[in-house]
C-alpha positions in Angstrom: -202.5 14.6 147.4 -199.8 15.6 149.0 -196.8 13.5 147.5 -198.3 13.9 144.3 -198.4 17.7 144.3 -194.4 17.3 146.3 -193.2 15.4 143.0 -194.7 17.5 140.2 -194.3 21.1 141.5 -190.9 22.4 143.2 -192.1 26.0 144.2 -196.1 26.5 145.4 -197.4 27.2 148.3 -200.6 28.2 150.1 -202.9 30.9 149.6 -204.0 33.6 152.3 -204.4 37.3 153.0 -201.9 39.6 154.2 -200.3 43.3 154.1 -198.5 42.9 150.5 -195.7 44.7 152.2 -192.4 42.5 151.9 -191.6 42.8 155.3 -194.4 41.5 156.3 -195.2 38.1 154.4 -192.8 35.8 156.4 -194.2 36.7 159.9 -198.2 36.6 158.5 -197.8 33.5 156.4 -199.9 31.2 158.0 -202.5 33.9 159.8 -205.3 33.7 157.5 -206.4 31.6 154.5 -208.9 32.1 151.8 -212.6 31.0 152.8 -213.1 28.4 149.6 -209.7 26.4 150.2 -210.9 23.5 152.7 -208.0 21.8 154.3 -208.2 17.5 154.6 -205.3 15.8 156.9 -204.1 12.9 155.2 -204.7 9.8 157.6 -204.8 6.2 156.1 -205.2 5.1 152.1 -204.7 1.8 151.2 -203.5 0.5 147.7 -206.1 -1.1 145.9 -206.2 -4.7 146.8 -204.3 -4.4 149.7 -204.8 -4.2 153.5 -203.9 -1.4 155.6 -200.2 -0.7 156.0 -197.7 0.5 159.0 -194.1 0.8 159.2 -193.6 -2.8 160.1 -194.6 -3.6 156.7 -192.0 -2.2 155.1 -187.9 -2.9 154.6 -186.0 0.3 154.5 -183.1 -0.1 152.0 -181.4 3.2 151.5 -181.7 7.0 152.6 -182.5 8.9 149.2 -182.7 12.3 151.0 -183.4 14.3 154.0 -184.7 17.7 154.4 -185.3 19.8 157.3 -188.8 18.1 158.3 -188.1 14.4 157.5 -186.4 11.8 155.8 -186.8 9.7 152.0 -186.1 6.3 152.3 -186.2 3.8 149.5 -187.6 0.8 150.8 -189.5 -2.7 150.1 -192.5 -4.2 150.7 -192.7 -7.2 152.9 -196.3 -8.3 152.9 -198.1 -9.4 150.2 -200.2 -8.8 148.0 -197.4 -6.6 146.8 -194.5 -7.9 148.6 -190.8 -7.1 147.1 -192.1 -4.3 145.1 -190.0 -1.1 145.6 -191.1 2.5 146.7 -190.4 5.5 148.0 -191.4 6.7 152.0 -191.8 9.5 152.5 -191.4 10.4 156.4 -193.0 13.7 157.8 -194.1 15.0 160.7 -196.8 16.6 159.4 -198.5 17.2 156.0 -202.2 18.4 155.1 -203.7 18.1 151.7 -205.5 21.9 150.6 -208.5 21.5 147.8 -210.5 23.8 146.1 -214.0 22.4 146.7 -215.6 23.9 143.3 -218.7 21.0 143.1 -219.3 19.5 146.2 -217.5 18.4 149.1 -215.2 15.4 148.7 -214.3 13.0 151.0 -210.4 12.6 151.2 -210.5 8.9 149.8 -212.3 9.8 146.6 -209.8 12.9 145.8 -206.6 10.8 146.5 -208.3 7.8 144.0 -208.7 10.2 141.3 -205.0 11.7 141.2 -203.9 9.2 138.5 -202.0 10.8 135.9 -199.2 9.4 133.8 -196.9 12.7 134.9 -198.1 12.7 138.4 -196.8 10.5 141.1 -198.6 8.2 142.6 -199.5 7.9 145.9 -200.1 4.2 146.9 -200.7 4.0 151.1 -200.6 6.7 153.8 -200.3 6.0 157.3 -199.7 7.8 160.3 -198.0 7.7 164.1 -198.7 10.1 166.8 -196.0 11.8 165.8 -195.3 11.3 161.7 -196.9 10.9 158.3 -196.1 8.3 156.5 -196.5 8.6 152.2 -195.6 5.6 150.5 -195.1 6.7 146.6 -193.6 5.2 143.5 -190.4 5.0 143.5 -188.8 6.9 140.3 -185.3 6.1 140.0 -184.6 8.6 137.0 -183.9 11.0 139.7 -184.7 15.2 139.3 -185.2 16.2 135.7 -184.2 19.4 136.9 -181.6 19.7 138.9 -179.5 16.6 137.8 -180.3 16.0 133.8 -179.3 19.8 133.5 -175.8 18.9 134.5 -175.7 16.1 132.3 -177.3 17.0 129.2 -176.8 20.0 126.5 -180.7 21.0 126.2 -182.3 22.6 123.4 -185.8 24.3 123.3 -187.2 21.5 121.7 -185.8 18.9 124.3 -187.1 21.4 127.2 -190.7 21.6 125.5 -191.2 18.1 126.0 -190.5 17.9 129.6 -192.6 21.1 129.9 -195.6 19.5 127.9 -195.5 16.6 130.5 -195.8 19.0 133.3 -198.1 21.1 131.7 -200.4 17.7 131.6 -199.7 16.7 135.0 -200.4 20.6 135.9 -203.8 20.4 134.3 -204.8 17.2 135.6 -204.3 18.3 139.6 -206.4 21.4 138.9 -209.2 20.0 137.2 -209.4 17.8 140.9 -209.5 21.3 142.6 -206.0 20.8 143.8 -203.8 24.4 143.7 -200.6 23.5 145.8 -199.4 21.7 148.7 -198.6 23.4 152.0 -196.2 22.0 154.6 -196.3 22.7 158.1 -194.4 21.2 160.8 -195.0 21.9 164.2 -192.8 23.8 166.2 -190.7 25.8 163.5 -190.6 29.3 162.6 -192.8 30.5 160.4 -189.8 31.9 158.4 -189.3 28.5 157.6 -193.1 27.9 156.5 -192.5 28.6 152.8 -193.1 25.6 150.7 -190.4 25.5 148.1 -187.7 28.5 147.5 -189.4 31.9 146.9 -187.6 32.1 143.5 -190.2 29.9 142.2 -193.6 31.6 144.1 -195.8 34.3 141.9 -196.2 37.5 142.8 -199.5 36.9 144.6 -198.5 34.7 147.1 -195.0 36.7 147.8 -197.3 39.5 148.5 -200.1 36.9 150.5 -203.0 38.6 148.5 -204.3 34.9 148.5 -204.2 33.0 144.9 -205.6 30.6 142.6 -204.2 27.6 140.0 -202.8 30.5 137.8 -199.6 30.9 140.5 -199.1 27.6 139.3 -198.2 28.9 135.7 -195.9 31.4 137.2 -194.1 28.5 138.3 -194.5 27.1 135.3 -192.7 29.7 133.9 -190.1 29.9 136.1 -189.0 26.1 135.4 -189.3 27.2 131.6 -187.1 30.1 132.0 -184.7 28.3 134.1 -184.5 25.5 131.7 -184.2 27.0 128.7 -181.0 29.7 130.4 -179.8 27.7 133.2 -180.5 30.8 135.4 -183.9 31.8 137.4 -185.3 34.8 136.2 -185.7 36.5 139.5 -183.0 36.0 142.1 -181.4 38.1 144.3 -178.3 38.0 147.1 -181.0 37.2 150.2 -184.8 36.1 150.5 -185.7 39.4 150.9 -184.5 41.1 147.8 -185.6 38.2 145.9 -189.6 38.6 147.0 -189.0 42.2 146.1 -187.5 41.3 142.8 -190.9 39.0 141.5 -193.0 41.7 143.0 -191.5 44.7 141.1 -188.4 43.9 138.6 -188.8 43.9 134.6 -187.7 40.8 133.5 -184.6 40.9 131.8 -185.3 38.3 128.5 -182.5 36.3 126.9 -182.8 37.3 123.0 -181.4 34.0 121.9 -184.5 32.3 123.2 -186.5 31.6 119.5 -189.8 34.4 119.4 -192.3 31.6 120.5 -190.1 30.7 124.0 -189.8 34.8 124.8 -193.6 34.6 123.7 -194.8 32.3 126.1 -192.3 33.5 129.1 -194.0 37.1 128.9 -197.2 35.6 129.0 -196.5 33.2 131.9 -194.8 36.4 133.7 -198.1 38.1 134.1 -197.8 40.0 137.9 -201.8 40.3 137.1 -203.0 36.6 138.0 -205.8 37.3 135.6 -203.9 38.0 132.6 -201.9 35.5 133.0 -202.0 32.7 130.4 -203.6 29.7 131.9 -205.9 32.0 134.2 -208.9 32.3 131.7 -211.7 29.7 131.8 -209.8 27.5 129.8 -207.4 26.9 132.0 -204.4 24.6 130.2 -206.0 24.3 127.3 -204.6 28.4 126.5 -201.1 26.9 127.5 -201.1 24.1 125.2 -202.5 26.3 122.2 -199.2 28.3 122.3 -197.5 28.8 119.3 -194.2 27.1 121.9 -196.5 24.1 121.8 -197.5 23.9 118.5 -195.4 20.9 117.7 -196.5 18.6 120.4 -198.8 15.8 119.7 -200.8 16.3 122.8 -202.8 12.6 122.5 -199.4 10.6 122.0 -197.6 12.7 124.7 -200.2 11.4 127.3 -200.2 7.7 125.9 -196.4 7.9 126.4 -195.4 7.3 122.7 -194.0 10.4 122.1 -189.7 9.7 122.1 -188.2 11.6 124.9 -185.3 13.5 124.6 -182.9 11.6 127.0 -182.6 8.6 129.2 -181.5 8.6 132.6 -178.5 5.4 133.3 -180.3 2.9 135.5 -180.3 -0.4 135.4 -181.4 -3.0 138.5 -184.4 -1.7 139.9 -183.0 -0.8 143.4 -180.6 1.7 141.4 -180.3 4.9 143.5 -177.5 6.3 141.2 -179.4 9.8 140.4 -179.8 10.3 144.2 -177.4 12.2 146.2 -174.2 9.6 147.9 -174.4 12.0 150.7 -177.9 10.0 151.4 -177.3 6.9 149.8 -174.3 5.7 151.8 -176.0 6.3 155.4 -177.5 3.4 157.2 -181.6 3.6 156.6 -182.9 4.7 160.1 -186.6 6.3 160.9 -186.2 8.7 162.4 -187.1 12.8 162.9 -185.4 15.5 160.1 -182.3 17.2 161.5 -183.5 20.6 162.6 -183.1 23.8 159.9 -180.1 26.1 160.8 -180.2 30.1 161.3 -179.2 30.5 157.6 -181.5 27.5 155.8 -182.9 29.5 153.3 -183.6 26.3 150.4 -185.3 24.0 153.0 -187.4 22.2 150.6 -185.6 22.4 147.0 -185.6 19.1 145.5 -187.3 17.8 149.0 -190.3 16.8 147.9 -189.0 15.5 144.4 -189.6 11.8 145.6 -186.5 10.9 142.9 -184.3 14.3 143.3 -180.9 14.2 145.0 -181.3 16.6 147.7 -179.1 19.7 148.0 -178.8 19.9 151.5 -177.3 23.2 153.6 -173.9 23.7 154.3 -173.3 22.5 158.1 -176.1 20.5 158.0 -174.7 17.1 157.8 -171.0 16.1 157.9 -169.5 15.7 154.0 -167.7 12.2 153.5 -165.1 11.3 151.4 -165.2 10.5 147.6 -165.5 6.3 146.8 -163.3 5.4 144.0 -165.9 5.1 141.6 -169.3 6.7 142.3 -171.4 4.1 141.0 -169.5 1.6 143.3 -170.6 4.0 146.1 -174.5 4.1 144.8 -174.5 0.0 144.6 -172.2 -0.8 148.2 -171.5 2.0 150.0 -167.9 2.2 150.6 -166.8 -0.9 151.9 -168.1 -4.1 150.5 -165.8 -6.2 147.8 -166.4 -8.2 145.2 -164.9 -10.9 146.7 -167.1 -10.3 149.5 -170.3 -11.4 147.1 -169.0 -13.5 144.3 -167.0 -16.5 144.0 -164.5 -16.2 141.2 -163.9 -18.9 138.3 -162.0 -19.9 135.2 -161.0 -17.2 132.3 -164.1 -16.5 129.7 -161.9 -13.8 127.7 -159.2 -12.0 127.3 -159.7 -7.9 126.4 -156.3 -5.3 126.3 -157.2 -3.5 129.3 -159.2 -6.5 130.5 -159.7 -10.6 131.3 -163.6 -11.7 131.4 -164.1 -14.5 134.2 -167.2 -17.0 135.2 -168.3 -16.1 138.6 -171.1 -17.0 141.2 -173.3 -15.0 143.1 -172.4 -16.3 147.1 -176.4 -15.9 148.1 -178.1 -16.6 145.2 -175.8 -19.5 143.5 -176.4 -18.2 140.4 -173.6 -17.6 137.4 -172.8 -14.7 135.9 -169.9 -12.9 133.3 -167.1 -10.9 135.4 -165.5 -7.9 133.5 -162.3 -7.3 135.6 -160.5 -3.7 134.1 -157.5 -2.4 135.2 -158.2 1.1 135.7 -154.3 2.2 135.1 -154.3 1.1 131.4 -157.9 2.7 131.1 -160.9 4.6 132.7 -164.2 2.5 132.5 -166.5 5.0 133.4 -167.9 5.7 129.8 -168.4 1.9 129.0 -170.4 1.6 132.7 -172.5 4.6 132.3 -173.2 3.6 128.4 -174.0 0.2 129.9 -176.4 1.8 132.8 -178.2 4.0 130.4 -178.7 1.2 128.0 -178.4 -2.2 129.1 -182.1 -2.7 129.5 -182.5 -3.0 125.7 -183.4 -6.6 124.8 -179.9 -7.1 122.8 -177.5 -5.0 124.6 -175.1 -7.0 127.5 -177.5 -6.5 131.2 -174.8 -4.7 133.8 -175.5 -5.9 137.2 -173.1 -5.2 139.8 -170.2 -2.4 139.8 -167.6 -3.2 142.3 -163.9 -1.3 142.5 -160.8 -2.3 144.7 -159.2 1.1 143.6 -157.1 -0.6 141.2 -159.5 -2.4 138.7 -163.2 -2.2 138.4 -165.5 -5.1 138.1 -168.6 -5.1 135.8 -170.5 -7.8 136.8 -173.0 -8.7 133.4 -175.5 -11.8 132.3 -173.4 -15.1 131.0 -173.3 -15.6 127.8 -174.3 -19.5 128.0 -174.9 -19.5 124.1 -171.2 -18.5 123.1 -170.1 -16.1 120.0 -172.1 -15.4 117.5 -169.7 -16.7 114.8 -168.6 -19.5 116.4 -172.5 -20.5 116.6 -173.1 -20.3 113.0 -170.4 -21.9 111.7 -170.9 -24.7 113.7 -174.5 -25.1 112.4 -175.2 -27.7 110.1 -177.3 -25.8 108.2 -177.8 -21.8 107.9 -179.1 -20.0 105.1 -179.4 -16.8 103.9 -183.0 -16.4 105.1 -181.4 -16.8 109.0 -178.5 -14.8 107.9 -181.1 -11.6 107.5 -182.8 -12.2 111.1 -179.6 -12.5 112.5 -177.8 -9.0 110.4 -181.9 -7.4 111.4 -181.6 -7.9 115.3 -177.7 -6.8 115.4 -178.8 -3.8 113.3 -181.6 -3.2 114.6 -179.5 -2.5 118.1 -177.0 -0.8 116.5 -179.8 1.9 115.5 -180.8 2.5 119.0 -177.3 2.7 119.7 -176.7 5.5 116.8 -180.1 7.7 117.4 -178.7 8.1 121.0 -175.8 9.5 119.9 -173.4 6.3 121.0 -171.0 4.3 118.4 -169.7 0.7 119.6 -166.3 1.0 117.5 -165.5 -2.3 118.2 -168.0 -4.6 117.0 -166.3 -7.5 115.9 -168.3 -11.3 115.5 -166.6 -11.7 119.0 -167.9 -8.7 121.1 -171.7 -10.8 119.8 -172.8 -13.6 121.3 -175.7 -15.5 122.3 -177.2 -15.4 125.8 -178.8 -18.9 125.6 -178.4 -22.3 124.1 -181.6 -21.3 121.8 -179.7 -19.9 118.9 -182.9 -17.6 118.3 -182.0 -14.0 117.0 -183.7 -12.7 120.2 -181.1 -14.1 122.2 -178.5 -12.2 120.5 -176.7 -9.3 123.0 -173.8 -7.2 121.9 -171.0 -6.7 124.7 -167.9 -5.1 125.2 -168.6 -1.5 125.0 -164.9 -0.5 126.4 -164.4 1.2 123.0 -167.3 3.0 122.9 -168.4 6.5 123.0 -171.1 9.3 123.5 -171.6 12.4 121.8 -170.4 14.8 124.1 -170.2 18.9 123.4 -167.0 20.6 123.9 -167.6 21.4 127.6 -167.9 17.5 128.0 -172.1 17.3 128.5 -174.2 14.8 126.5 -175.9 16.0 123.9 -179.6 15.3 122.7 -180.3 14.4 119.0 -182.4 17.4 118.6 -178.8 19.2 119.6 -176.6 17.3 118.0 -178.7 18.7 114.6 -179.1 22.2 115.6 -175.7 23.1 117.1 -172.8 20.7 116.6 -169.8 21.4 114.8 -169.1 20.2 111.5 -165.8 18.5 112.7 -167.6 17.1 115.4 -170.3 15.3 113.1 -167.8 14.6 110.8 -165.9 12.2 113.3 -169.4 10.8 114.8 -170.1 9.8 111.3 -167.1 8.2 110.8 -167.6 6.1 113.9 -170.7 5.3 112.6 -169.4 3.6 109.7 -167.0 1.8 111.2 -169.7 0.2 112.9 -171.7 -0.6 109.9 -168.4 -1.3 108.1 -168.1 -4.1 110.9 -171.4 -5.5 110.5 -170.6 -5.1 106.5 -167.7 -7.8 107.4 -169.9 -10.2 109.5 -172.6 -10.2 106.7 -170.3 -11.0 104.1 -168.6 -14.1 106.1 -172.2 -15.2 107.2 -173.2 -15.5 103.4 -169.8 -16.4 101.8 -168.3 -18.9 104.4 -165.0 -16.8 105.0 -164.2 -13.1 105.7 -163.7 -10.5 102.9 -160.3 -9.6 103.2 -158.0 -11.6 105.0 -157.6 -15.4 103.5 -156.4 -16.9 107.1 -154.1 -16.1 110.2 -151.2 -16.1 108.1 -152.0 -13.2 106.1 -150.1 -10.0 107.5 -151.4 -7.2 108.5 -150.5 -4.4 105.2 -151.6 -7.1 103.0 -155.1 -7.0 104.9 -155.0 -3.2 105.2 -154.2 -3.1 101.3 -157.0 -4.8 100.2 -159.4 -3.3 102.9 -158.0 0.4 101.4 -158.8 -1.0 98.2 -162.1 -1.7 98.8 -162.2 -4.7 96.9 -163.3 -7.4 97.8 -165.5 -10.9 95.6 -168.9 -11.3 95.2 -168.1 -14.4 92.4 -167.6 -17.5 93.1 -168.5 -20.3 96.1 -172.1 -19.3 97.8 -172.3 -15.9 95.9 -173.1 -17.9 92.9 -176.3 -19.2 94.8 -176.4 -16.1 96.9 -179.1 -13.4 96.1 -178.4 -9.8 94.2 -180.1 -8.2 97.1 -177.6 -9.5 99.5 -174.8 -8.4 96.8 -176.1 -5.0 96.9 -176.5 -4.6 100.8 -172.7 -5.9 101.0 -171.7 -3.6 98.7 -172.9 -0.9 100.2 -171.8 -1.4 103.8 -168.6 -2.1 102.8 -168.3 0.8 100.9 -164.0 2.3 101.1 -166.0 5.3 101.8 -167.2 5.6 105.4 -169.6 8.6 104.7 -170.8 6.6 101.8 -172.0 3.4 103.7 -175.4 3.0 104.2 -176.9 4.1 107.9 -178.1 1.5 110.6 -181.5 2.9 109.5 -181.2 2.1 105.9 -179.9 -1.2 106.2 -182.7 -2.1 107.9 -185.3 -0.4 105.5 -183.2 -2.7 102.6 -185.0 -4.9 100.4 -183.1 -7.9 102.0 -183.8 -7.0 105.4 -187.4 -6.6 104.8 -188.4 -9.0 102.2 -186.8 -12.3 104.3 -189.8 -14.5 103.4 -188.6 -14.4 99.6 -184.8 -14.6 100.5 -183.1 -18.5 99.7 -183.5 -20.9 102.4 -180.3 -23.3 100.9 -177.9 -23.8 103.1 -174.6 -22.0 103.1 -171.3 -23.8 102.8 -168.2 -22.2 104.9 -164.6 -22.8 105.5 -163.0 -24.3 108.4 -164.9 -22.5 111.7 -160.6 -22.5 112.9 -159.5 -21.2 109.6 -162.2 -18.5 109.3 -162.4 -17.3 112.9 -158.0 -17.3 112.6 -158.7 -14.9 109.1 -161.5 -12.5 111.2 -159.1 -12.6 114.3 -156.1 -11.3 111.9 -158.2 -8.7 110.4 -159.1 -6.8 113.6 -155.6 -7.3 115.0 -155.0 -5.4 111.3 -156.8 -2.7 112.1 -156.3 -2.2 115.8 -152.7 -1.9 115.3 -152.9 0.0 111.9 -152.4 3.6 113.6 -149.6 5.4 111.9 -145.9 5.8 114.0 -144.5 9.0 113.0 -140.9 8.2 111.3 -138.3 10.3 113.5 -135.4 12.5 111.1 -133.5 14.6 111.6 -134.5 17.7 113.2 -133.1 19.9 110.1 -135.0 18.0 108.3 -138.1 19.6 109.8 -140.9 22.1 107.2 -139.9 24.8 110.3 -136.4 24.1 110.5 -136.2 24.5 106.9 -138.1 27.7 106.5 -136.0 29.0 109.6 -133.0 28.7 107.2 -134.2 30.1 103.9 -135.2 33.3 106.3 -131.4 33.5 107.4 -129.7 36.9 106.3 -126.9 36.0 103.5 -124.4 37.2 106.6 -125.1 34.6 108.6 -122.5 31.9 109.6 
C-alpha cells in the first residue's frame, strides 16, 4: 500500500516508456506506463475489528510534517474499539497504489491485508473525502533512521548492515506481493513536480523512463548503502538535470576505506543494466542476502526482532514527537490542504512520506520561528506553557548541588509525582534529560515525564519514589540476609550493564541516588535516579558512538577514561555491597571521620573482611567484594562479570541468617562522609612563586653568563 511503500522507500517511483533523452523525462513522466502494472485507488480499509473510520473519529494532536501535497498529523483515536491509541494521518489529495499482478488479479482489500511485515509500516484504515485521502498508519516515534540518527550517531559498517538487513527484508517482503514502488500524483501540479522522491535516489531506468521492474528498488538500495556508509550520495550534481545525467552516465567514484565486501556489494547494486544487477535474477533478495556484506547476519533472528540493534532513539511518553521537526511540532494541528511547491522545490518529497521523519522543508516555504530554551521543552509544550501552569508544587524531597527535588501534583490528573528543579546557570541538563529519554523505559531506571524550562532552571518531572532509599530501606528491616542482599546487588547490576553496553557511566551512584518506587520492598521495584553526573560516549566531534565503534575506532585515551568511569560505578556498588553484608560502610567509621582519613584508607585499598557478619558471611561474597573494590579501577570486575559471579548466580545456596548492622543514623552519617570525601577530593594546585616555575627555571639556566 501506499503508506507502507511511503515509510520503507525514500526514492522510487513509477515505471513507463519514454525517449531516454534527459531532457525529455520530466515533461513525459506520466504519458505512458507499462501494460502489466495495474493501478488500484485506495478507497476505505478498516482495521480488523473495527468499523469504518472518518475524520471525526480522530483527535489531531500535533503537525509532524508537511510537504508540498499534504500534511502529517499525529493524532488519537476517539472511538472504540481502539480508542486513545496513537497514529500517524497521513493527509493527501491524492494517492493510488501500483501492483504487479504476476498470479491473478487481486482485489485491493486482500493486497493491503497481506502487507504485514515487521520492517514495513502498517497501514491500519484508509478513508477518503471528495477532495483528500486519508492513511491512518502506525505511528513510529523513533523518527528517520536516515536523516536524523546520522547526525547523532558515529556509524560503522557493521551498525549500517543492520539497518540495511531490515530494509532489505521489508524490500523483499513488498515484492513478493507484486508491489514495485509507490507513485504520487496530485492533481493540478506540474509534472516537473511528479517525481516521487529526489532523483538522487531513482536508477538509471526510470531517469531515462525505459519503464522498470523491483530491481530499481536495489538501486535504491544502494544508494541508502552508499549514503550511509560515506555520508555523501553517490551521484549528485549542482541541479536536477545534471544529476539525472550523472546516474545515467558517470563512473562511480568508490571510497577505498569502505572494507572489500561494502565496495563489493555497492558495485553490484550499481548495475546501469537492470538485469545484472544483484537482486534482479530469479531469486530476487535471496542473491542480496547471500552477500559476502551479509554474511554475518542472522537472517531468522533479524526478522523475529532478537537481533540487538545498534542504537536507540531517546523517547519516552508515547505521544513523544522529539525526532520530528519543531518547525511542525509547534503549529496548531489543522486539516487542511499542503502549501503549494515553489518555482525552485526541487526535494518535494524527501523525508515526506517517512511517517516518523522530520521533514526538511524548502526555504521560503514556511516562516522559521525562534529557538525555545530547551528543545525538548518545545517538542512536549510548544513555547508557552509553564510548569506551574500543570503542576502544583509541594514540600522539599532532596537536596542535589545544582538542584532541590520537590513532591508535586499533576492539576488534571491529581496524581503525584518527583520534581527535579536545575538551575541551568550552575549546570546544563541536557545530557542527564536525553540519557533519561533514551533510557528511562528500562524497568529500573527513574521514568522522565514532563520537561518544562522557565529559561532559568529546567524541570524534570519523574515517577515518586513512594518506597524511599534504598539504604534507608534495608537497614530499617528487621531482618535481611545475604540471600536478599544478592537480588538486590543482581537488579542494580543488572541495570548498570545496560547502562555500560550503551556506552553511558552513572558516576554517581551512591545508596542515595537508589531507591524504591513502591512500599513493596521487591528488587523489581528498585530504580536508579539522578543521572546529573552522567555521561555518553561521545567521539571527538561530539556524536554518540555505537558499541561496535567504540571497539573499532576509539582512542586509547578515550577508552581509558570510559573505563575508569566504569569502575567508579562498580567501585560504588563494591561500597553498597560491602555495607549491605557487614552492617557499616568500608571506609569511613561515622560522620566524624575527615575527609583525608577516608581518602587514605580508600587509596589504601584496605579495607576488613574479619570480624561482625563476615564471620557468618560467605567466601563467595568475600571474593565478589574484593574484587569490586579493587584500588585498581581497571582491575575491578565488569558489570557483566559480577553478574556471571558465583554469588550472583548461585543465591539459592547463599545464607538466609539475618544480618546485624549499626545504627541506620550512624551508618547512613559514615556513607554520607564518604561521598562528600570523594566529591570534594579534586586536587587545588598550590600557588608559588612564579620563579619558582619548571619554565621559569630553565629560562634562567639558558641565560648568557653576561646577563644582569
Amino acid at each position: 500500500c501506499c503508506g507502507c511503500v511511503d515509510a520503507l522507500l525514500k526514492g522510487v517511483s513509477c515505471a513507463s516508456t519514454s525517449p531516454p533523452c534527459v531532457e525529455h523525462t520530466e515533461k513525459a513522466f506520466h504519458k505512458s506506463e507499462d501494460a502489466d502494472i495495474k493501478e488500484i485507488n485506495i478507497t476505505h480499509v478498516v482495521k480488523e475489528g473495527s468499523e469504518k473510520a472518518d475524520a471525526s473519529h480522530f483527535e489531531l494532536l500535533k503537525v509532524l510534517g508537511q510537504g508540498s501535497f499534504g500534511k502529517v498529523f499525529l493524532v488519537r483515536k476517539v472511538t472504540p474499539p481502539d480508542a486513545n491509541q496513537l497514529y500517524a494521518m497521513k493527509v493527501l489529495k491524492k494517492a493510488t497504489l501500483k501492483v504487479r499482478d504476476r498470479v491473478r488479479t487481486k482485489m485491493e482489500r486482500d493486497i493491503l491485508a497481506d502487507v504485514n511485515h515487521p520492517f514495513v509500516v502498517k497501514l491500519h484504515y484508509a478513508f477518503q473525502t471528495e477532495g483528500k485521502l486519508y492513511l491512518i498508519l502506525d505511528f513510529l516515534r523513533g523518527g528517520d533512521l536516515f536523516t536524523r540518527l546520522s547526525k547523532e550517531v558515529m556509524f560503522t559498517e557493521e551498525d549500517v548492515k543492520f539497518y540495511l538487513a531490515e530494509l532489505a527484508l521489508g524490500l523483499d517482503h513488498l515484492h513478493s506481493l507484486g508491489i514495485i514502488y509507490r507513485d504520487l500524483k496530485p492533481e493540478k501540479l506540474k509534472k516537473a513536480y511528479s517525481f516521487c522522491g529526489t532523483v538522487e535516489y531513482m536508477a538509471p531506468e526510470v531517469v531515462n523512463r525505459q519503464g522498470h521492474t523491483h530491481s530499481a528498488d536495489w538501486w535504491s538500495f544502494g544508494v541508502l548503502m552508499f549514503e550511509m556508509l560515506t555520508g555523501a550520495l553517490p551521484f549528485q550534481g549542482k541541479d536536477r538535470k545534471e544529476t539525472m545525467n550523472l546516474i545515467l552516465k558517470a563512473r562511480l567514484g568508490m571510497p577505498q576505506f569502505l572494507s572489500a565486501e561494502a565496495q563489493s556489494l555497492v558495485r553490484a547494486l550499481f548495475k546501469r543494466n537492470a538485469a545484472n544487477r544483484l537482486g534482479s535474477g530469479p531469486d530476487g533478495a535471496e542473491e542480496i542476502k547471500r552477500h559476502c556484506f551479509f554474511s554475518t547476519i542472522d537472517w531468522n533472528k533479524l526478522f523475529r526482532k532478537e537481533m540487538k540493534p545498534p542504537f536507540k532513539p531517546a523517547v519516552a511518553r508515547p505521544d513523544d514527537t522529539f525526532y520530528f521537526d519543531s518547525e511542525f511540532t509547534s503549529r496548531t494541528p489543522k486539516d487542511s490542504p499542503g502549501v503549494p511547491p515553489s518555482a525552485g522545490a526541487n526535494q518535494l518529497f524527501r523525508g515526506f512520506s517517512f511517517i516518523a521523519s522530520p521533514l526538511l522543508e524548502e526555504e521560503g516555504i514556511v516562516e522559521k520561528v525562534q529557538p525555545p530554551p530547551h528543545p525538548v521543552v518545545q517538542q512536549l509544550h510548544g513555547k508557552n506553557l509553564l510548569f506551574s501552569d500543570g503542576y502544583i508544587l509541594k514540600e522539599d524531597i532532596g537536596m542535589g548541588s545544582f538542584s532541590v527535588c520537590k513532591r508535586c501534583i499533576h492539576k488534571t490528573t491529581n496524581t503525584e509525582y518527583a520534581v527535579k528543579m536545575i538551575d541551568k546557570t550552575s549546570t546544563d541538563p541536557s545530557e542527564e534529560i536525553e540519557i533519561l529519554l533514551r533510557y528511562g523505559q528500562h524497568p529500573n531506571i527513574i521514568t522522565l515525564k514532563d520537561v518544562y524550562d522557565n529559561g532559568k532552571q529546567v524541570f524534570l518531572v519523574t515517577e515518586l519514589m513512594r518506597g524511599g532509599e534504598l539504604l534507608d530501606r534495608i537497614l530499617k528491616q528487621k531482618f535481611f540476609s545475604e540471600r536478599e542482599a544478592s537480588a538486590v546487588l543482581y537488579t542494580i547490576t543488572k541495570t548498570v550493564e545496560y547502562l555500560h553496553s550503551q556506552g553511558v557511566v552513572h558516576r554517581d551512584l551512591k545508596p542515595s541516588n537508589i531507591l524504591y518506587v513502591d512500599e513493596s520492598g521487591n528488587p523489581e521495584s528498585i530504580r536508579i535516579c539522578d543521572f546529573g553526573f552522567a555521561k555518553q560516549l561521545r567521539a571527538n566531534n561530539g556524536l554518540l558512538m555505537t558499541p561496535c565503534y567504540t571497539a573499532n575506532f576509539v582512542a586509547p585515551e578515550v577508552l581509558k577514561r570510559q573505563g575508569y568511569d566504569v569502575g567508579c560505578d562498580i567501585w560504588s556498588l563494591g561500597v553498597l555491597l560491602y555495607t549491605m553484608l557487614a552492617g557499616f560502610t568500608p571506609f569511613a567509621n561515622g560522620p566524624e571521620d575527615t575527609p583525608n582519613e577516608i581518602l587514605g584508607r580508600i587509596g589504601s585499598g584496605h579495607f576488613s573482611l574479619t570480624g561482625g557478619n563476615w564471620d557468618t558471611v560467605s567466601d563467595a561474597a568475600k571474593d565478589l567484594v574484593s574484587k569490586m573494590l579493587h584500588v585498581d579501577p581497571h582491575q575491578r570486575l565488569s558489570a557483566k562479570q559480577v553478574l556471571k559471579h558465583p554469588w550472583i548466580i548461585q543465591r539459592d545456596k547463599l545464607p538466609n541468617s539475618q544480618l546485624q548492622h549499626q545504627d541506620p543514623k550512624l551508618v547512613k552519617g559514615a556513607m554520607a562522609a564518604t561521598y562528600s570525601a570523594l566529591k570534594n577530593s579534586q586536587p587545588t594546585p598550590e600557588l608559588k612563586p612564579i620563579e619558582s616555575s619548571f619554565l621559569a627555571q630553565r629560562r634562567v639556566k639558558k641565560l648568557p653568563s653576561t646577563s644582569l
